[in-house]
C-alpha positions as CSV (number, residue, x, y, z in Angstrom):
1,X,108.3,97.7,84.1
2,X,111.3,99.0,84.2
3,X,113.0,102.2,86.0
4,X,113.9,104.1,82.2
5,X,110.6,102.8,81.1
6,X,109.0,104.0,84.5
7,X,109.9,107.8,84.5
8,X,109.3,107.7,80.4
9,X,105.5,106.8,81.0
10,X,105.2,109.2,84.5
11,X,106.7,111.9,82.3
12,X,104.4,111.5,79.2
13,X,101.6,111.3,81.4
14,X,102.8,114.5,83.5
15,X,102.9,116.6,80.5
16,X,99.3,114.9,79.5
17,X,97.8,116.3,82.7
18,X,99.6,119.6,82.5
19,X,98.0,120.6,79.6
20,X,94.8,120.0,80.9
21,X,95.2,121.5,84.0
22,X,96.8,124.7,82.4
23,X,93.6,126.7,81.9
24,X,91.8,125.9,84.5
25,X,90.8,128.8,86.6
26,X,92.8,131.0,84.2
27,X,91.2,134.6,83.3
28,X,92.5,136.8,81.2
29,X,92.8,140.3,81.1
30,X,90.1,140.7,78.3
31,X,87.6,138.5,80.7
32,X,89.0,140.9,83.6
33,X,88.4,143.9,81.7
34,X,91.5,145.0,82.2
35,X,94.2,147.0,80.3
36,X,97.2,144.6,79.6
37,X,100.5,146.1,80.1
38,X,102.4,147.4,77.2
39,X,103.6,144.5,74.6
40,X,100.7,142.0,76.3
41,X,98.3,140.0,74.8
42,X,95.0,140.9,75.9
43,X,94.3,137.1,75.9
44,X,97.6,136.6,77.9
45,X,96.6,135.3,82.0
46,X,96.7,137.6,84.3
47,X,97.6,135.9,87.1
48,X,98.6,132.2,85.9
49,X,99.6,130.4,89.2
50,X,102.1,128.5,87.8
51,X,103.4,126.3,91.2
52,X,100.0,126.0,92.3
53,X,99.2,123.8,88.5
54,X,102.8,122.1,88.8
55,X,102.0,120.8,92.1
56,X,98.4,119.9,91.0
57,X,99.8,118.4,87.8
58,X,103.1,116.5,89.8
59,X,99.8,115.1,92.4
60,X,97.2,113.6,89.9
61,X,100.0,112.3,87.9
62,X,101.4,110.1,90.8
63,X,98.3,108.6,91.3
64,X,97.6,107.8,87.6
65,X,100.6,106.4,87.6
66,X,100.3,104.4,91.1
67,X,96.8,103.4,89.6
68,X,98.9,102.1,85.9
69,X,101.6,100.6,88.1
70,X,99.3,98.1,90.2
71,X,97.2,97.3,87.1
72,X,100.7,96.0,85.5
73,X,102.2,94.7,88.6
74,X,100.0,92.8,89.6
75,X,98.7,91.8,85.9
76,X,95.3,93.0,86.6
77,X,94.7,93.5,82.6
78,X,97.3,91.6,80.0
79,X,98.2,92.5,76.9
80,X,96.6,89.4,75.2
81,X,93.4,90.5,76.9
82,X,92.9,94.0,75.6
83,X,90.9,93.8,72.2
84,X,92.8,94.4,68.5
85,X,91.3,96.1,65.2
86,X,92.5,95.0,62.6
């Protein structure tokens, strides 16, 4: 695998686990029962941690990626292998 091909698969599979880790522990200011500022969306987050989910994001994606890295390195499942439908 190589290094273009290497950051194009960490990237798609950063953005993969960022949108699943976005909502998590999110609550919004409906669910809070509190009034949203003026020009908010009552559905908006009230306090979205941001850095905290990037960081979580940046740390299972590495070790997906570590995990998808040995399995081709060391050829653990081949392409030949996987099964087709036609």
């Amino acid at each position: 695998m190589g290094p273009i091909t290497s950051v194009a698969i960490f990237l798609t599979i950063w953005w993969t686990v960022l949108f699943a880790v976005l909502p998590l522990g999110t609550r919004s200011y409906h669910e809070m029962g509190i009034e949203p500022p003026p020009g908010a969306d009552p559905g908006a987050p009230v306090n979205p941690n941001l850095k905290r989910k990037f960081l979580t994001t940046t740390c299972v994606a590495l070790v997906l990626f570590a995990i998808l890295w040995l399995v081709v390195k060391f050829q653990l499942v081949s392409l030949p292998d996987l099964p087709a439908t036609y």
